[in-house]
C-alpha positions in Angstrom: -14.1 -4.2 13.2 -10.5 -4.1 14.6 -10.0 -2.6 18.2 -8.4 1.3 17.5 -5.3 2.4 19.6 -4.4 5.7 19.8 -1.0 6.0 21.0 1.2 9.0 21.7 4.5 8.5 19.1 7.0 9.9 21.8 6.0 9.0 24.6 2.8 5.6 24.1 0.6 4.9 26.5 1.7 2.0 28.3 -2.0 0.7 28.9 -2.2 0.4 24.7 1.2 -0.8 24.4 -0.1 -3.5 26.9 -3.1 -4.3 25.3 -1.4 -4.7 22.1 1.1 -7.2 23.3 -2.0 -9.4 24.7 -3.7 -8.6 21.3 -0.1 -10.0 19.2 0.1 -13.4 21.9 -3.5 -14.0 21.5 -2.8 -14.1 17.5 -4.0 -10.8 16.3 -2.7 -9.5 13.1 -2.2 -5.7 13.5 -1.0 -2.4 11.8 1.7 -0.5 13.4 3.6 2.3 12.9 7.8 2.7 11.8 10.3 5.1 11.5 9.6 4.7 7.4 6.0 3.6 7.0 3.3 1.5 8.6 3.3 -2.2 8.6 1.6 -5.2 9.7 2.8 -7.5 12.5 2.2 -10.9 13.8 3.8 -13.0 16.5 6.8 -15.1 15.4 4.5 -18.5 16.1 1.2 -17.6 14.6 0.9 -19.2 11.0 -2.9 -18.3 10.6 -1.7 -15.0 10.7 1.2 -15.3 8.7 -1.7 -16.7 5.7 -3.8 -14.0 6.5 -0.8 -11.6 5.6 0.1 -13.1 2.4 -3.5 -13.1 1.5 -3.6 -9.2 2.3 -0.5 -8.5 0.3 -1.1 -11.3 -2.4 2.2 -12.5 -1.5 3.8 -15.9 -2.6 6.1 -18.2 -0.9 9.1 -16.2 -2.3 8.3 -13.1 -1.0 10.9 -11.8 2.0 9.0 -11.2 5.3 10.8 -9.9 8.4 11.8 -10.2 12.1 11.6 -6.9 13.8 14.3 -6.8 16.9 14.6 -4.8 19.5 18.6 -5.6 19.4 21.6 -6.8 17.7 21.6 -10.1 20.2 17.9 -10.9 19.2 18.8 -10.2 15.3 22.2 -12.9 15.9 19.5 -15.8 16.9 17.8 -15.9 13.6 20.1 -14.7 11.3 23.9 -16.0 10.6 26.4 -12.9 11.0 29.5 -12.2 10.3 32.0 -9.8 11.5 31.6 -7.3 8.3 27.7 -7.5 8.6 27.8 -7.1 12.5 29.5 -4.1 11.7 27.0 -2.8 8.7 23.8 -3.6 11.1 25.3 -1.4 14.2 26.2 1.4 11.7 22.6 1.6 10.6 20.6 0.3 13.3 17.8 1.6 14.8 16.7 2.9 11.6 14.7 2.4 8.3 16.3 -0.5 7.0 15.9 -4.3 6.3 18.5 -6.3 5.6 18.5 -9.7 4.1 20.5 -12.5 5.5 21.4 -16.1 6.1 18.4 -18.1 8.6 19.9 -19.8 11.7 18.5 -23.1 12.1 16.2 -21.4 14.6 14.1 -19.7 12.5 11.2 -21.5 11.5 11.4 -22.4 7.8 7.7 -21.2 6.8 9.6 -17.6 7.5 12.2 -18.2 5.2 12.6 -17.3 1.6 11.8 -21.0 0.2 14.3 -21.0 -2.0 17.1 -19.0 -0.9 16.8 -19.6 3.1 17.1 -16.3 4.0 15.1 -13.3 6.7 14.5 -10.4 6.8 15.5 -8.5 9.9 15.3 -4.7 11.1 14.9 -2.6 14.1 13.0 0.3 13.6 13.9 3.6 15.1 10.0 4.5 16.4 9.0 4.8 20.0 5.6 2.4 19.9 7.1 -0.4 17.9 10.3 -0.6 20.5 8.1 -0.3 23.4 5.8 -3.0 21.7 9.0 -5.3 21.2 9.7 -4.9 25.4 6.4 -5.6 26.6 6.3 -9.0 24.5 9.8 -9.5 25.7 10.7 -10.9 22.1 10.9 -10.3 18.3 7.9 -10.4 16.2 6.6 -10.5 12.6 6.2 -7.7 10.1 5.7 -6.8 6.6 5.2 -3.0 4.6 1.5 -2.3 5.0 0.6 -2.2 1.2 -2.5 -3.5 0.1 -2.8 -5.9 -3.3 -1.5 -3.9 -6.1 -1.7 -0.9 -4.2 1.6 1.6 -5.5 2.3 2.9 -2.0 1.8 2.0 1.9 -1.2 2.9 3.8 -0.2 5.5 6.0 -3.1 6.8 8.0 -4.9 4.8 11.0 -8.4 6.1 9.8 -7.5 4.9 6.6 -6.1 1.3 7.1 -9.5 1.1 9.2 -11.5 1.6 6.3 -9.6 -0.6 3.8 -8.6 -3.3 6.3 -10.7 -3.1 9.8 -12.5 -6.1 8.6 -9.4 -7.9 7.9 -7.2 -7.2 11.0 -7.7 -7.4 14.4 -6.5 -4.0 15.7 -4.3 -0.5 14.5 -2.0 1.1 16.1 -2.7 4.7 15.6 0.6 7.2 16.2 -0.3 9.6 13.5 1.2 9.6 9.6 4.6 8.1 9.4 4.9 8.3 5.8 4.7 6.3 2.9 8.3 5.4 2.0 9.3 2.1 2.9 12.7 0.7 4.3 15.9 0.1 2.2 16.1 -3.1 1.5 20.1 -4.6 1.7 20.5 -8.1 0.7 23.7 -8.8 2.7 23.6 -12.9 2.2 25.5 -12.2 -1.3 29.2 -10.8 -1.7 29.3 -7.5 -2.9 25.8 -6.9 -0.7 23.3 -5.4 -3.1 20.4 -2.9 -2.6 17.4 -4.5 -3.2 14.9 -1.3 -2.7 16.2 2.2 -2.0 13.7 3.3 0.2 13.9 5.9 3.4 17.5 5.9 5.2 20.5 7.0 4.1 23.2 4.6 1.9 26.4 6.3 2.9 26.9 3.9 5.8 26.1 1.0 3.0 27.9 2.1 -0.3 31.0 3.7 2.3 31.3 0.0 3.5 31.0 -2.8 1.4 29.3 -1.2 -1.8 
């Protein structure tokens, strides 16, 4: 059954957001809350995990998955920006977006979008996530927490421990964050286009480039 972690969302425990950093290096898959809706993450390395999502999601090799940042210097090292999107991603970030964007050569290609090349990257604007992100003193994995064929994210820690605590290795409990997921902005075409409306607001999108 996965380990339960009940963290305060203002103010987490720094004990838990330890042991959750140990949990992510030692190749744990876990559920975690965001400033739109809860979501699973992985460490950047870990492939098994990376299956074991897919599997979870019922994903194929086309689906996006994405880097979560803590900053705009860790989101430059695996995505290729230019001035205009520098400018998009510091109007909107921290906050409940992903965009889609050119992969550096640094990014691993099993990450990628097979046939397009590209990442998703975001940094979410939620307490336990950001003090996740500095206590592993790097980016990690993540993808929406939905389930198969499911309509909407999970969005309650008791809950994702009855569907999935068999099937991950721990949950980060903050309370409900929701169950709208980010906006998804594919920024690697010209016009950018909105791939999901989701939470966030698109005035700092369609005032821009849109």
């Amino acid at each position: 059954m996965a380990e339960y972690l009940e963290l305060h969302p203002i103010d987490p425990q720094p004990r838990l957001i330890r042991r959750a950093a140990e949990l992510l290096r030692g190749g744990a898959l876990i559920a975690y809350p965001t400033d739109s809706s809860y979501a699973l993450g992985w460490h950047l390395g870990d492939s098994a995990a990376l299956e074991r999502v897919r599997r979870i999601r019922k994903t194929d090799r086309h689906h996006h998955f994405t880097i979560v940042c803590a900053t705009l210097a860790e989101v430059g090292r695996f995505a290729r920006l230019e001035t205009w999107q520098f400018r998009m991603l510091r109007a909107c970030l921290p906050g409940p977006y992903t965009f889609l964007l050119r992969a550096t050569r640094e990014t691993p290609r099993r990450l990628q979008h097979e046939r397009k090349r590209t990442i998703g990257v975001r940094i979410p604007d939620h307490r336990v996530p950001l003090a996740l992100l500095a206590q592993l003193g790097e980016p990690m994995m993540s993808s929406t927490l939905l389930v198969g064929e499911d309509a909407q994210p999970l969005t309650a820690g008791r809950e994702i421990q009855q569907r999935l605590g068999h099937e991950i290795d721990a949950i980060l409990d903050s309370g409900d964050c929701g169950t709208e997921p980010t906006t998804v902005v594919d920024l690697s075409v010209t016009p950018p286009v909105i791939v999901r409306k989701g939470k966030g607001d698109l005035g700092p999108i369609t005032g821009r480039a849109l």
